[in-house]
BAFI-3210 file (N, C-alpha, C; in Angstrom, 3 decimals, decimal comma, padded with zeros to 6 digits):
// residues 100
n [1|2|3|4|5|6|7|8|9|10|11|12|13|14|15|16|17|18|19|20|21|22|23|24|25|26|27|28|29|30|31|32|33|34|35|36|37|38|39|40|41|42|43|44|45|46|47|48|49|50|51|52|53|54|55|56|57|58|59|60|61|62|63|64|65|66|67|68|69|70|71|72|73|74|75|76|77|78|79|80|81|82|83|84|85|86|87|88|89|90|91|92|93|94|95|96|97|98|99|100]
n.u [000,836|000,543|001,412|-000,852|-002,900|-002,624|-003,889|-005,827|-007,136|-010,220|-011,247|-009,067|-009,586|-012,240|-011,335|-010,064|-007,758|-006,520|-006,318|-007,676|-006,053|-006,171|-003,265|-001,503|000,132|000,242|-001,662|-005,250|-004,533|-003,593|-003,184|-001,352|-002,905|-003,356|-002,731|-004,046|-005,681|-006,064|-007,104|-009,885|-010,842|-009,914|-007,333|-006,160|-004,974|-004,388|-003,369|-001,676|002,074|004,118|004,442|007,314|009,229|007,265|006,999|009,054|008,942|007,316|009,576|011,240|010,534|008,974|010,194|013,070|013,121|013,143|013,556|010,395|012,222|014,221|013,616|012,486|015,413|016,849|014,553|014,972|017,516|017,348|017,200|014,626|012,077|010,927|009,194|008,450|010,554|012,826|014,060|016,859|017,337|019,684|021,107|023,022|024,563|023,101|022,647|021,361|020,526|018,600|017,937|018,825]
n.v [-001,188|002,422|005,161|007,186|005,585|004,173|006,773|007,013|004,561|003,308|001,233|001,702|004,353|004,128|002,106|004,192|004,822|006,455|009,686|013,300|016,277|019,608|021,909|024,575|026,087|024,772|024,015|021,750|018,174|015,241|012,252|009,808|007,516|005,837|001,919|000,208|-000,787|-000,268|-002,574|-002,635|000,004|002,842|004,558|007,502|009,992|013,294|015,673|017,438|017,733|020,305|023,421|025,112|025,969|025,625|024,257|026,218|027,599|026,050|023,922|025,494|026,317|024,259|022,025|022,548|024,541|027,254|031,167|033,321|035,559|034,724|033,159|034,894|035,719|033,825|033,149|036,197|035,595|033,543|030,934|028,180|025,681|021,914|019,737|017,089|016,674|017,294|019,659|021,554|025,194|026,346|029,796|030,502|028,910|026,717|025,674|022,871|022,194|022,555|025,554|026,845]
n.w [000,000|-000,397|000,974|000,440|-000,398|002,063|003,702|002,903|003,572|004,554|006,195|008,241|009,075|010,460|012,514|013,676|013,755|011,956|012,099|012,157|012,690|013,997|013,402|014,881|013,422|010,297|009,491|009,255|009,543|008,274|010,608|011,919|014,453|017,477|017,375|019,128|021,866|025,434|028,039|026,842|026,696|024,335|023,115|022,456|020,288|021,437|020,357|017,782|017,278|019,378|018,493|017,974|020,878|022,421|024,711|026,220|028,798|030,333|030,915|031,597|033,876|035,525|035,272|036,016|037,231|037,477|037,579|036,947|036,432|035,254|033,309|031,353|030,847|029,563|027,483|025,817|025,352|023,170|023,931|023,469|023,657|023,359|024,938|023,151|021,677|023,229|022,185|021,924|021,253|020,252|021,073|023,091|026,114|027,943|030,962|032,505|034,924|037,786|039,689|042,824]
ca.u [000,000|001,120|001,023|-002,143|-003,735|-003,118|-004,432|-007,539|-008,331|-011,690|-010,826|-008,126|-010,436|-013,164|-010,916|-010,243|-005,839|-006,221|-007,041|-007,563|-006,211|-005,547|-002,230|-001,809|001,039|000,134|-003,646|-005,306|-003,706|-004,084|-002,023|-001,140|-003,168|-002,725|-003,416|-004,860|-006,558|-005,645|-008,411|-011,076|-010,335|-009,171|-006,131|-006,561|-003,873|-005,373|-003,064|-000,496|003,208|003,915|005,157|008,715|009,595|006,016|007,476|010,110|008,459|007,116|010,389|012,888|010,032|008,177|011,418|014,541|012,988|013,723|012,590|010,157|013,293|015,370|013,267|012,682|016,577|016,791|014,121|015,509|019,003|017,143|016,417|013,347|012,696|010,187|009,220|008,492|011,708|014,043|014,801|017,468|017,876|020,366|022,505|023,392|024,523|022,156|022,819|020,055|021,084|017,951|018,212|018,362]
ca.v [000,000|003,442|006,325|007,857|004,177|004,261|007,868|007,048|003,629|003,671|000,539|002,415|005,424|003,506|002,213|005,723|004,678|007,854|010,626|014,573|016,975|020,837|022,386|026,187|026,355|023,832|023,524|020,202|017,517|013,542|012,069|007,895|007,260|004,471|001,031|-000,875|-000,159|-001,346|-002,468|-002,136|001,589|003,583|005,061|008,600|011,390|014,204|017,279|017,523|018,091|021,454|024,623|025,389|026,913|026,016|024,585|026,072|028,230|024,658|022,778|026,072|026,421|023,201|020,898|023,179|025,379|028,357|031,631|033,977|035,932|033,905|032,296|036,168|035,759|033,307|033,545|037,061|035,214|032,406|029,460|027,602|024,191|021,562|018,379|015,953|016,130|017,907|020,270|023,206|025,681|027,346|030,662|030,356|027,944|026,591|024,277|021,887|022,298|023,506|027,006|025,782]
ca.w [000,000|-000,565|001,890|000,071|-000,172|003,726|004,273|002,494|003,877|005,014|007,660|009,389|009,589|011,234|013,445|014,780|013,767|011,009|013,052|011,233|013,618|013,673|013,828|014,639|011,709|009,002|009,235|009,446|008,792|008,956|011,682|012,608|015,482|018,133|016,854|020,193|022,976|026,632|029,008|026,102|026,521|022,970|023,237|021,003|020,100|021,822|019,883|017,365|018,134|019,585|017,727|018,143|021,539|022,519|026,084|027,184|029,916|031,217|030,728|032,220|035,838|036,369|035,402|035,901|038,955|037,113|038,117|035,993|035,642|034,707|032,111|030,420|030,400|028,415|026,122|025,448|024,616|022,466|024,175|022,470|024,233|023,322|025,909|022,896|021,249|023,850|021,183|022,259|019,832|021,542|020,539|024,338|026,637|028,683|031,789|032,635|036,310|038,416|040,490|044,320]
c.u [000,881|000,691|-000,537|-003,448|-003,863|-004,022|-005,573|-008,414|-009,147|-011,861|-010,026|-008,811|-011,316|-012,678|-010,218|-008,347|-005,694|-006,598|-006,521|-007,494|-005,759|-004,541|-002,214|-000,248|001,027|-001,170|-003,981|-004,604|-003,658|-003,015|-002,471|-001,768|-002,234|-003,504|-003,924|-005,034|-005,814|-007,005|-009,814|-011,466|-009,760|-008,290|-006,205|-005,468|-004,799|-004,890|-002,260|000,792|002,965|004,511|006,880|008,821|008,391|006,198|008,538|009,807|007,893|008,469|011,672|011,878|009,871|009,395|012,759|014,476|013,132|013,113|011,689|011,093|013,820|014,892|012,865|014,374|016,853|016,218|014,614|017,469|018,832|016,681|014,915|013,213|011,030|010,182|009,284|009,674|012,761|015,035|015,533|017,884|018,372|021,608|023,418|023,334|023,832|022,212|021,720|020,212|019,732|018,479|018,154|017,809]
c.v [001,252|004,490|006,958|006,485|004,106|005,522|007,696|006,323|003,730|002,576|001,439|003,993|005,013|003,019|003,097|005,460|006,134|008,864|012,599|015,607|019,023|021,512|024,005|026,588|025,590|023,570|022,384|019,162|015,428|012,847|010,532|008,179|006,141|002,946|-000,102|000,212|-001,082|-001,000|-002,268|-000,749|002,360|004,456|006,245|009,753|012,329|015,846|016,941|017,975|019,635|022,291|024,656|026,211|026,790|025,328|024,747|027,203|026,923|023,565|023,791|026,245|025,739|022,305|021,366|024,035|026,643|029,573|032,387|034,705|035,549|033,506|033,505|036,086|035,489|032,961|034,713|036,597|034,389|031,121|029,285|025,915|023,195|019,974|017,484|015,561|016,572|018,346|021,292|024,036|026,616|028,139|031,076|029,077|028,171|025,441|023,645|021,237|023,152|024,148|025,922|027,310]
c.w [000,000|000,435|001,563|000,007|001,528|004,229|003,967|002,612|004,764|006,677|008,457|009,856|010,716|012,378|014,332|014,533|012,580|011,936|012,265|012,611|013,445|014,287|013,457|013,475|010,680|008,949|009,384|008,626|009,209|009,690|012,049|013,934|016,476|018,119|017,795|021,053|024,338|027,941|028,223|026,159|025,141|023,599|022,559|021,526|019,865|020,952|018,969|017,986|017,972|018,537|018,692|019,413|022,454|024,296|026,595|028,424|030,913|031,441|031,784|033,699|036,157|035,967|035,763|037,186|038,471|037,434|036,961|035,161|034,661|033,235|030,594|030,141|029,520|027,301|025,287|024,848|023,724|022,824|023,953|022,784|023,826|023,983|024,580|022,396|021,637|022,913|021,937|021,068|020,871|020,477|022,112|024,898|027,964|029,771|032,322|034,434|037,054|039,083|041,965|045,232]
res [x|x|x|x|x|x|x|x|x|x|x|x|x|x|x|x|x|x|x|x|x|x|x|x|x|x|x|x|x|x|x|x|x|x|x|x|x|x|x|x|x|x|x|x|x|x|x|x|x|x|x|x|x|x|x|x|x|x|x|x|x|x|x|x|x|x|x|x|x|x|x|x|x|x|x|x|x|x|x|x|x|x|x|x|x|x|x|x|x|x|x|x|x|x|x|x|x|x|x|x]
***
């Protein structure tokens, strides 16, 4: 089968594994679900991945301790951090050392 043969089968729709979701920079877009269930429960991808940069105010206070300051610091120097793919886009170095 071919990527567009998969996007368009009508089984994998029904079973809720295609799933059409909306992203705030690429518009909707059809996205691999999750192909079982556990506990007779469905399993369902609730968002697309984030935008670029989209946590690093959750990743430099609630995992790093950081303070509000601090975290205007370094956004103002560049840091751009995202939980799913522990991206750093860094024009600064950034130690991964919480504040005490």
């Amino acid at each position: 089968m071919s990527n567009k043969d998969l996007a368009t089968n009508e089984h994998l729709r029904e079973r809720g594994y295609l799933v059409r979701l909306e992203h705030p920079e690429v518009g909707q877009r059809t996205h691999v679900g999750i192909p079982w269930t556990l506990g007779g429960k469905p399993c369902r991808i609730a968002s697309p991945g984030p935008v670029r940069g989209a946590d690093t105010d959750a990743v430099l206070s609630k995992l790093l301790g950081y303070s509000a300051e601090k975290n205007d610091q370094l956004r103002k120097a560049g840091a751009e951090l995202n939980i799913g793919t522990v991206r750093i886009h860094s024009r600064i170095r950034l130690d991964l050392v919480p504040e005490r």
